[in-house]
C-alpha positions as CSV (number, residue, x, y, z in Angstrom):
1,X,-48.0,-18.9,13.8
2,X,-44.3,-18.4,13.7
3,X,-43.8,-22.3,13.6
4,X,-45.7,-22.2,10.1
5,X,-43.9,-19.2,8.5
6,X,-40.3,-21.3,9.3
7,X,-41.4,-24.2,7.9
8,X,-39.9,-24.3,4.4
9,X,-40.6,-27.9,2.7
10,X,-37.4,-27.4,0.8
11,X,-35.3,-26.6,3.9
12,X,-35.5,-29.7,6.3
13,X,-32.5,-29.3,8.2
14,X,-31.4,-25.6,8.4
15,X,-33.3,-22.4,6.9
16,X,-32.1,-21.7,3.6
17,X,-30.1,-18.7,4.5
18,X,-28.6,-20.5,7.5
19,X,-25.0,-19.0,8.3
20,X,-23.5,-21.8,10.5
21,X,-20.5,-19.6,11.7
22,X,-23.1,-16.9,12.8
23,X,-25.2,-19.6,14.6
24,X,-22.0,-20.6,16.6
25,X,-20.7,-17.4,17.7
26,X,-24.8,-16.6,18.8
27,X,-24.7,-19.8,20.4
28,X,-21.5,-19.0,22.5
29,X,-22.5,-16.2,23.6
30,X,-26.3,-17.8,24.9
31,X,-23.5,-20.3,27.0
32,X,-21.4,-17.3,28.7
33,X,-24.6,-15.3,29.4
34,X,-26.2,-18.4,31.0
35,X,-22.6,-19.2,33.2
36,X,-22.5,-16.1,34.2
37,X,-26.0,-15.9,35.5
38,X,-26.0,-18.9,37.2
39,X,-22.0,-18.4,38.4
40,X,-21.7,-22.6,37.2
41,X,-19.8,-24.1,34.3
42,X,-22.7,-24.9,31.9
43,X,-22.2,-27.8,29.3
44,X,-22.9,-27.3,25.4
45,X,-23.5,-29.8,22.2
46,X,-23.4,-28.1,19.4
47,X,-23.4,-28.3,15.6
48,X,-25.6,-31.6,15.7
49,X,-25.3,-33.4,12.6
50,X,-28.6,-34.8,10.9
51,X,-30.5,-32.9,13.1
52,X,-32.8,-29.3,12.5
53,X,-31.5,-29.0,16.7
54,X,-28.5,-26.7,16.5
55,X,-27.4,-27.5,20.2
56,X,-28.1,-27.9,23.7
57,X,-27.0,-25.7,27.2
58,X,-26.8,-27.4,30.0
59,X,-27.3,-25.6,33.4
60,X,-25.8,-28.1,35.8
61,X,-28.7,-29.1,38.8
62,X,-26.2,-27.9,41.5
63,X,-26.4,-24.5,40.2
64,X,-30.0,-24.1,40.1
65,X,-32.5,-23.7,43.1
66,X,-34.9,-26.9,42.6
67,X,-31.2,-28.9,42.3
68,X,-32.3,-30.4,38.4
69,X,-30.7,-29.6,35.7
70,X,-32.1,-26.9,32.7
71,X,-31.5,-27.6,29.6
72,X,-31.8,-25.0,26.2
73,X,-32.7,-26.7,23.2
74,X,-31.5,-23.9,20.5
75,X,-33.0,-24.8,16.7
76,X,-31.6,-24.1,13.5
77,X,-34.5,-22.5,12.5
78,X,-35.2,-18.7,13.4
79,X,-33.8,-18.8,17.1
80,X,-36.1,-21.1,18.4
81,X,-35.4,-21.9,21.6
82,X,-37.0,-24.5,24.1
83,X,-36.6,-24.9,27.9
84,X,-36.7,-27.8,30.0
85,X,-36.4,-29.0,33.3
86,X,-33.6,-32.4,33.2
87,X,-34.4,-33.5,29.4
88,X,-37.4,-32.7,26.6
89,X,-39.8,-35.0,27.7
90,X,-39.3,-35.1,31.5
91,X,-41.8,-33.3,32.5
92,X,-45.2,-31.8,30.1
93,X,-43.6,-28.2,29.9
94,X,-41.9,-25.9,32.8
95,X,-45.7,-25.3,34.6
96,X,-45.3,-29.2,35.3
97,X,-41.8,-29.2,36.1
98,X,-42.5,-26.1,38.9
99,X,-45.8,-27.6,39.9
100,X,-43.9,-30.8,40.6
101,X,-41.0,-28.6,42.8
102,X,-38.3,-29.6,40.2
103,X,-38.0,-26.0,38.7
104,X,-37.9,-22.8,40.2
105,X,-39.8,-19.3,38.7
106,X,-37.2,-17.2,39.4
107,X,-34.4,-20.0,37.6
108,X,-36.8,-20.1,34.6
109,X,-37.7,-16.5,34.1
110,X,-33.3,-16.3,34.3
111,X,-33.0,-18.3,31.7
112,X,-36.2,-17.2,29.8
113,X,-34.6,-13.0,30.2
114,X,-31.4,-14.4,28.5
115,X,-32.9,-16.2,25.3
116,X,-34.9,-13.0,24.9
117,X,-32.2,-10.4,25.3
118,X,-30.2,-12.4,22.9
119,X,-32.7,-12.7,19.8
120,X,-34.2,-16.5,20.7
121,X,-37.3,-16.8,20.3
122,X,-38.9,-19.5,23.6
123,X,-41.6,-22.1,22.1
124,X,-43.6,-24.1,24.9
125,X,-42.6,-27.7,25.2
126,X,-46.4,-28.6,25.2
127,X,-46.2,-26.4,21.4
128,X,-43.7,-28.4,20.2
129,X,-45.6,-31.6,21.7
130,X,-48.7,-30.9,19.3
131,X,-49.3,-33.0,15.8
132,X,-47.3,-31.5,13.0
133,X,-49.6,-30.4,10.1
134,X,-47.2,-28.1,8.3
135,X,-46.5,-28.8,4.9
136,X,-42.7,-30.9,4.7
137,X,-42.3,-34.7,4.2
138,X,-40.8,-35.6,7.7
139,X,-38.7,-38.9,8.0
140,X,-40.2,-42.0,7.0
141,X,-38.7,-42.8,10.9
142,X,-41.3,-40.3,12.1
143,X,-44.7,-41.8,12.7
144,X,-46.6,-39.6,14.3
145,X,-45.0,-36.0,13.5
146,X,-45.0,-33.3,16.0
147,X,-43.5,-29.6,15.7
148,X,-40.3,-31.0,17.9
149,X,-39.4,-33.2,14.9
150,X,-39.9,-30.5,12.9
151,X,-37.6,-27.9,14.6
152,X,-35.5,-30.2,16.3
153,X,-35.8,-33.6,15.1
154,X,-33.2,-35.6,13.5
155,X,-33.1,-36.1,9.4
């Protein structure tokens, strides 16, 4: 499991080879690609501070078919990438968020094409939702430790 070969107990914010000027410039470019397939003005965090999350792409609702908003998660750690319909959270992966009408197939396997073609690797919301067993001490803040805290939890 990919999730278990990243995790590094010594390295619980970034990778130990982590190159934060290369993670930018990947970054930017994962923000054009998605703005110019979805024609909108997307909004980006990045560089979080504390956190194993590199940043988040918005895709604003108005430019998507369902009319909510996707947002890109984009770890630290070996490209990971996770997509979600409004917020992580809102919904228990993208099959909820399209079984409940508030995500589209064809939105989703747009955004899913771009994260592949540019190196991410896409991890399942409902992965990321299961109980972390991997071998680093997470936060004492943590108290019950799933593979998003891991990957994209703040330290």
């Amino acid at each position: 499991m990919l999730l278990r070969e990243l995790d590094d107990p010594e390295w619980l914010e970034w990778p130990q080879h982590y190159d934060r000027g290369e993670t930018a410039v990947h970054f930017g470019v994962l923000v054009a690609r998605l703005e110019g397939d979805f024609a909108a003005r997307c909004t980006a965090e990045q560089d979080t501070q504390g956190s194993s999350e590199y940043g988040r792409v918005v895709v604003p609702g108005d430019a998507t078919i369902c009319g909510t908003r996707i947002v890109v998660c984009v770890s630290k750690f070996g490209s990971l990438a996770l997509v979600c319909a409004d917020n992580p959270g809102a919904f228990l992966g993208t099959d909820d968020a399209q079984a409940e009408g508030e995500l589209d197939g064809a939105d989703l396997a747009k955004v899913n094409r771009a994260l592949v073609e540019l190196g991410y690797v896409v991890v399942a919301e409902e992965l990321l939702e299961s109980d972390y067993d991997g071998p680093s001490r997470l936060p004492s803040h943590v108290q019950r430790p799933i593979w998003w805290d891991r990957f994209f939890g703040i330290f």
